[in-house]
Backbone bond lengths (Angstrom), bond angles and torsions (degrees), N, CA, C in turn:
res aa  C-N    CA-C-N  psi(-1)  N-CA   C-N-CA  omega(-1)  CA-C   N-CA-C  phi
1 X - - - 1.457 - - 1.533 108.75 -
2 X 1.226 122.31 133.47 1.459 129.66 -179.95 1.386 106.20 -97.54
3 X 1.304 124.76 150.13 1.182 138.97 -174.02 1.172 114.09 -53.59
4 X 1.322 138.54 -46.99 1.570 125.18 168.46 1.383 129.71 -69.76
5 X 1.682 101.72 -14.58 1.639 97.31 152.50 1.461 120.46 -85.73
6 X 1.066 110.68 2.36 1.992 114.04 -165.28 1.954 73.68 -86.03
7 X 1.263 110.35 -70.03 1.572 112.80 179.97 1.333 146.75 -47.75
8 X 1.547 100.25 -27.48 1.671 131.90 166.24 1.002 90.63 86.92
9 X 1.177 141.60 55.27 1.421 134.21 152.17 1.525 123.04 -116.31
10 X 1.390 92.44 139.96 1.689 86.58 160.89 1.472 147.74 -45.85
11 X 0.917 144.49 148.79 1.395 146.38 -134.34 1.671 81.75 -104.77
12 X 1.646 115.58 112.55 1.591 93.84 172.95 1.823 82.73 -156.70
13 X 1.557 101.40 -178.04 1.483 101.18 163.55 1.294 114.94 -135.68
14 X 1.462 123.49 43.84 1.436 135.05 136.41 1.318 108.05 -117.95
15 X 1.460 130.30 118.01 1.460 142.38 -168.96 1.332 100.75 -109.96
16 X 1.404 112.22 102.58 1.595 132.04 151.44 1.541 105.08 -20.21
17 X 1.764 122.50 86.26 1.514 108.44 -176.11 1.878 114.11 -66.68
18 X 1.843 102.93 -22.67 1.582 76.55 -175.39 1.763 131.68 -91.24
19 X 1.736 99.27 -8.77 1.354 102.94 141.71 1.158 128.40 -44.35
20 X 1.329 103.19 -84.55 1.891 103.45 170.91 1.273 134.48 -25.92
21 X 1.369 118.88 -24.30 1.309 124.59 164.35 1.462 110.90 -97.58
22 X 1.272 122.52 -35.16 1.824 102.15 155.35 1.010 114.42 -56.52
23 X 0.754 125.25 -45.11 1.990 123.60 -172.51 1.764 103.22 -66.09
24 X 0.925 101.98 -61.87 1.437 94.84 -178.96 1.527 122.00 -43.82
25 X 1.547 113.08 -47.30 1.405 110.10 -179.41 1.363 106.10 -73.47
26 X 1.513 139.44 -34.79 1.084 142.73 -179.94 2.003 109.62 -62.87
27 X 1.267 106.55 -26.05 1.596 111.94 163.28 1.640 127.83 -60.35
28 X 1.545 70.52 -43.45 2.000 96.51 -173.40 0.938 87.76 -67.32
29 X 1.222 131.48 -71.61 1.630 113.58 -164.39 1.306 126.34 -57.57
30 X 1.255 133.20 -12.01 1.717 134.51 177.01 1.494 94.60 -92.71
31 X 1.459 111.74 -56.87 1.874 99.15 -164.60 1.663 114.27 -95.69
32 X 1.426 117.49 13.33 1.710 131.71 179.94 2.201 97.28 -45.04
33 X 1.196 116.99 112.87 1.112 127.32 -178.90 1.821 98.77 -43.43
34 X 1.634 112.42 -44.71 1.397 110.87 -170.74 1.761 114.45 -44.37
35 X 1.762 105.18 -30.47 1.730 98.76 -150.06 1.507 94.94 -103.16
36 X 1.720 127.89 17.76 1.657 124.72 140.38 0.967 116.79 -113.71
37 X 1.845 113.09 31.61 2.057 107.32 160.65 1.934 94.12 -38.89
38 X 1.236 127.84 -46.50 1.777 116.61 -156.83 1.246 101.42 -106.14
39 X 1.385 121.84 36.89 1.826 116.60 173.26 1.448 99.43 -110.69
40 X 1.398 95.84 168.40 1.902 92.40 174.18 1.675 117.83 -53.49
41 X 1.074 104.13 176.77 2.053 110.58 166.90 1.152 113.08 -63.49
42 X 1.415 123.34 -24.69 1.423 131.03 -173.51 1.477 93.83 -82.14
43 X 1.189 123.35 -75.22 2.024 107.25 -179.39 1.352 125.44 -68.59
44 X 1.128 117.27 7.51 1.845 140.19 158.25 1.516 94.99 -58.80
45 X 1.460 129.24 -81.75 1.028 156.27 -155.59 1.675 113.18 -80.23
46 X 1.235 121.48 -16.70 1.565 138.61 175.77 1.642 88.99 -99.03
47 X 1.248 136.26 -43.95 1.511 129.51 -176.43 1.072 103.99 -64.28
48 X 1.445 116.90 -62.24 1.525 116.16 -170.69 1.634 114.83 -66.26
49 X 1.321 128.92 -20.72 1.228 138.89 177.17 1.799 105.54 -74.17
50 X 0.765 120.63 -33.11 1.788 138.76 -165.98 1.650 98.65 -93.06
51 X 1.428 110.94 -43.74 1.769 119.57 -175.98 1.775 94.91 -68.51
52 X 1.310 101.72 -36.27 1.655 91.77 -148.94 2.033 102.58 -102.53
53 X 1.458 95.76 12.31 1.851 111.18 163.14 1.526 90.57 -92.69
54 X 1.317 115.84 -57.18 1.666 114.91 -159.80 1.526 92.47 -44.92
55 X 1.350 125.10 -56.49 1.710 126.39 -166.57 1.155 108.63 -44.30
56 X 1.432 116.12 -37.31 2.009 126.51 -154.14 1.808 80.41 -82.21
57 X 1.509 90.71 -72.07 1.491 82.91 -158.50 1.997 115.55 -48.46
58 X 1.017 114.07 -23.89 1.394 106.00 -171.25 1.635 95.38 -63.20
59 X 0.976 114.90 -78.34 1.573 137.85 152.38 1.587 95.64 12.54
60 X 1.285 137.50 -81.45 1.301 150.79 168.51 1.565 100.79 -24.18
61 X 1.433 102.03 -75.07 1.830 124.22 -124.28 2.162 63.37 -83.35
62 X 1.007 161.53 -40.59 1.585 142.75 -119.81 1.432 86.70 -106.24
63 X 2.045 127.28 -21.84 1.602 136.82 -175.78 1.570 100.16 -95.87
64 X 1.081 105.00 127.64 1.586 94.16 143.94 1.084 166.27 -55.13
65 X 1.384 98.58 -59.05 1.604 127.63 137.06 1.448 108.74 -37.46
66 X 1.500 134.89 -57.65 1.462 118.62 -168.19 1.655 109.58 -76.75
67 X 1.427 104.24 -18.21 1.582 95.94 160.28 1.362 125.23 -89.30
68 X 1.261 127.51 -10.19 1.426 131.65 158.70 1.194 116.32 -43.97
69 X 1.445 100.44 -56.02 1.935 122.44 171.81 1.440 102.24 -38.01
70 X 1.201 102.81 -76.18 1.761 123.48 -166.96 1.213 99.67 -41.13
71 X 1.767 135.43 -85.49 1.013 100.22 170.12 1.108 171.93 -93.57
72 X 1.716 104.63 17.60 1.421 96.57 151.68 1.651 124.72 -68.63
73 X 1.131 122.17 -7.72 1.606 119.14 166.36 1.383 107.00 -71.60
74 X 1.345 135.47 -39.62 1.271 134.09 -177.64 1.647 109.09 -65.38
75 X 1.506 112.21 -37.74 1.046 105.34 154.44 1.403 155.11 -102.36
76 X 1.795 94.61 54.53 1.293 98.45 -150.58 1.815 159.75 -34.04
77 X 2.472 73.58 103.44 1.473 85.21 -146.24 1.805 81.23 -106.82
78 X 1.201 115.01 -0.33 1.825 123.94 -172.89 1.605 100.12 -138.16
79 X 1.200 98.11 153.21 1.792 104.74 -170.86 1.722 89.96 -132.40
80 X 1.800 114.33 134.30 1.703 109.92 -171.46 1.662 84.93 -59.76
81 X 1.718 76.18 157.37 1.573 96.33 172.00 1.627 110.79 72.10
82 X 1.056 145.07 -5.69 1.363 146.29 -166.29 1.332 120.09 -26.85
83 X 1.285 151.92 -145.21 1.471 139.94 166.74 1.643 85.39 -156.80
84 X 1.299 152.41 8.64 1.205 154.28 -116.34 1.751 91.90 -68.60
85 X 1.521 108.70 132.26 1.234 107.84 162.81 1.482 121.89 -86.59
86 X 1.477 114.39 119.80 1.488 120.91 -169.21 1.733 104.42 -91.43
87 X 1.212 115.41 150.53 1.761 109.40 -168.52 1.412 117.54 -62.27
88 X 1.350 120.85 156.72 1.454 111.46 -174.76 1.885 116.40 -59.87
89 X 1.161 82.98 -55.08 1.672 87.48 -177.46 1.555 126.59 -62.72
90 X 1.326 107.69 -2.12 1.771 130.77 148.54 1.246 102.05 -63.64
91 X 1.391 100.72 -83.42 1.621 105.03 174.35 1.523 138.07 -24.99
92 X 1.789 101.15 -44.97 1.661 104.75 162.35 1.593 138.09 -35.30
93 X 1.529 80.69 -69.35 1.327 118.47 165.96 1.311 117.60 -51.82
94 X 0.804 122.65 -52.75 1.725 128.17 162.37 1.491 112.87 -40.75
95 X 1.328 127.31 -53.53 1.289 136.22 -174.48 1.229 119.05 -83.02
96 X 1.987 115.83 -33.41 1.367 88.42 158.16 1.932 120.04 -90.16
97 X 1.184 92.38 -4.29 2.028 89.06 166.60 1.680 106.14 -58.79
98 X 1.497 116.83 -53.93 1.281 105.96 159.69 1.768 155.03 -24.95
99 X 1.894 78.39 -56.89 1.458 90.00 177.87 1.744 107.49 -78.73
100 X 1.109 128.86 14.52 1.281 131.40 -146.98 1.709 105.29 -143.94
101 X 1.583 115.02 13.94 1.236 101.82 -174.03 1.281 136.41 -85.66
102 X 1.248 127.11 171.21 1.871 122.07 -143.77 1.419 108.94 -163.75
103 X 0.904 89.74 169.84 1.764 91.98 -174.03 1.771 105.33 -72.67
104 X 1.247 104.93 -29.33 1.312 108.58 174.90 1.475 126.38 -95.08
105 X 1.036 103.42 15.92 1.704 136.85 163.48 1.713 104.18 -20.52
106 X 1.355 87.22 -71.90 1.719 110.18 -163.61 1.282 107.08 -59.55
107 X 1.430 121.78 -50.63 1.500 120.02 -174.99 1.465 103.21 -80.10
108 X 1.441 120.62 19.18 1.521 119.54 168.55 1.583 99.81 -81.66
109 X 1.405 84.85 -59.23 1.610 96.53 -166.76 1.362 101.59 -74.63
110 X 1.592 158.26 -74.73 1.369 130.84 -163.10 1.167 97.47 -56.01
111 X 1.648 156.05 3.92 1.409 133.75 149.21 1.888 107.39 -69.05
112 X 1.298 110.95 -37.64 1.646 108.38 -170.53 1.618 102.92 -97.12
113 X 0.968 122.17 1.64 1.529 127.08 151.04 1.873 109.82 -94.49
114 X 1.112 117.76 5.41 1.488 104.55 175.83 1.837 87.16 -107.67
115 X 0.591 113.36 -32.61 1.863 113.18 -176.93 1.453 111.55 -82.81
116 X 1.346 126.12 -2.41 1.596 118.35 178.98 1.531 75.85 -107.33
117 X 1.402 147.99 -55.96 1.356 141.29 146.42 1.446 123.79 24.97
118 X 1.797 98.56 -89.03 1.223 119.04 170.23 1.654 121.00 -46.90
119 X 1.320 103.72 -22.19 1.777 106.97 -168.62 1.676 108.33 -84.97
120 X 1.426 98.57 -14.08 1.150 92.23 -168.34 1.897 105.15 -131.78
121 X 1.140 122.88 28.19 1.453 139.22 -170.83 1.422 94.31 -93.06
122 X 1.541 140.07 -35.50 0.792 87.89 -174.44 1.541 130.01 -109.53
123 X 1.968 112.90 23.56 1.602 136.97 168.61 1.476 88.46 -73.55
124 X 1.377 139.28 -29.14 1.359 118.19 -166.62 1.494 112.01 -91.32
125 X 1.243 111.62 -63.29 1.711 106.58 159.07 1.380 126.64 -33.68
126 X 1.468 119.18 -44.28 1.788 112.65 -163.42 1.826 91.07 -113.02
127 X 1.478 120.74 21.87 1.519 124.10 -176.12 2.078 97.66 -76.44
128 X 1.703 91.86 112.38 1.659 108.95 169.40 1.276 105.53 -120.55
129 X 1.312 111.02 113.00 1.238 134.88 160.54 1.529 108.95 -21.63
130 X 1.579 125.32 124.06 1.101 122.76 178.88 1.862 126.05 67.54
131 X 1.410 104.38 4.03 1.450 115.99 165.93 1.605 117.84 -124.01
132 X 1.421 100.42 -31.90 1.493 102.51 -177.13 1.615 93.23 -77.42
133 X 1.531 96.74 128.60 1.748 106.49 -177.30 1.304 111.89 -97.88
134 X 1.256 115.21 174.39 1.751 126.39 -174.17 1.245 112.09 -28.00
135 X 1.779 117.03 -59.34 1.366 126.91 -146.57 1.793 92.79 -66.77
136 X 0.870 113.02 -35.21 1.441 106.80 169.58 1.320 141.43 -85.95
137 X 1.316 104.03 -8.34 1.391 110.23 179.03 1.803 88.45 -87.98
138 X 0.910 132.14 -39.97 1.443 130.26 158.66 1.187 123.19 -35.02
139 X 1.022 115.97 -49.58 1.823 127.51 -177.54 1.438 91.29 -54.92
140 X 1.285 133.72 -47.87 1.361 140.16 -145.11 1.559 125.01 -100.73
141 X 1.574 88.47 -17.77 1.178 109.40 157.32 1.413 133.28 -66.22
142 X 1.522 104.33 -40.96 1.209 134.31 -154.83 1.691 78.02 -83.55
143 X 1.518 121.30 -58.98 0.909 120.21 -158.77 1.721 121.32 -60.47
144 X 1.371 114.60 -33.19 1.253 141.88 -178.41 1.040 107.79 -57.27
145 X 1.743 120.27 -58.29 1.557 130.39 156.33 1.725 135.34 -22.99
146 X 1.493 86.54 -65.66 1.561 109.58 165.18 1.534 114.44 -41.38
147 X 1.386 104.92 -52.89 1.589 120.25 -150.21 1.814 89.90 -78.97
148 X 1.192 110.21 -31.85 0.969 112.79 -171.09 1.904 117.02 -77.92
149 X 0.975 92.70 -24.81 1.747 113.29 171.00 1.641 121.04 -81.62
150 X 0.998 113.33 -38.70 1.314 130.86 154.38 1.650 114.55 -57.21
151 X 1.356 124.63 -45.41 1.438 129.90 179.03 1.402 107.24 -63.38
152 X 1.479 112.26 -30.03 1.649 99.35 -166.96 1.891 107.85 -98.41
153 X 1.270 112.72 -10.77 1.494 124.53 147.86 1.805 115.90 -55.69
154 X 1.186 119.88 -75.03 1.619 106.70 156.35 1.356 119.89 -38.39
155 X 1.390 138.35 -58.57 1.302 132.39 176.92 1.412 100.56 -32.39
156 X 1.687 108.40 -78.06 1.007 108.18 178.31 1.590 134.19 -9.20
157 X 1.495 115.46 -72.36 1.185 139.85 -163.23 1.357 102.56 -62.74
158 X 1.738 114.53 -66.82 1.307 122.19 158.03 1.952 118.71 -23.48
159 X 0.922 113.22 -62.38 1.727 116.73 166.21 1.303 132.65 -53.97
């Protein structure tokens, strides 16, 4: 079972947060490990297994980015661990943003992370399960990558 069926939701990558948080507490309360302290070991262990997806998936569905991930893994359009080759002339640019860093570093990049953003806002907003085709789940990939390369440059800086 994948997390948006554990949740009953549709397969999307903008997650309705105040559903998601009804649903979630409305989960917690049926599969909460506390309310089979007196069931067998077998629904001990199905509670706590069911409690401790609800965590992941909330965890996911509350990021964007970690639901970007999600579903492109659901649609396996990303494999864990991937090595994804990002384009060279990304790559350039990357290295001399690197060699070039500044106090104003950061507001480089959440400006060039709001524009790889924009390129791809609008597969995420109008994204329907089973219509949005490859070429876009690609875009988003690509994009996910990026965003993700860019994050560990802020880390960086931040450290």
């Amino acid at each position: 079972m994948n997390y948006f069926e554990l949740f009953e939701l549709p397969v999307s990558l903008k997650i309705d947060k105040s559903k998601l948080a009804q649903k979630y507490f409305e989960l917690q309360k049926k599969y909460h490990p506390d309310f089979f302290a007196q069931g067998t070991e077998h629904e001990q262990e199905q509670a706590l297994d069911i409690s401790s997806q609800l965590n992941k998936a909330l965890k996911i569905f509350r990021n964007e980015d970690l639901t970007i991930k999600y579903v492109l893994e659901l649609k396996e359009m990303l494999e864990p661990d991937e090595k994804y080759q990002l384009p060279p002339e990304f790559l350039m640019d990357m290295m001399e943003m690197n060699e070039a860093l500044s106090d104003d570093s950061a507001k480089q990049i959440e400006k060039l992370e709001s524009g790889l953003y924009l390129e791809v806002q609008p597969i995420i907003e109008n994204y329907v399960d089973g219509d949005t085709g490859t070429a876009d789940l690609l875009k988003l990939k690509e994009y996910y990558f990026k965003k993700k390369y860019l994050q560990r440059i802020l880390d960086r800086l931040a450290g």
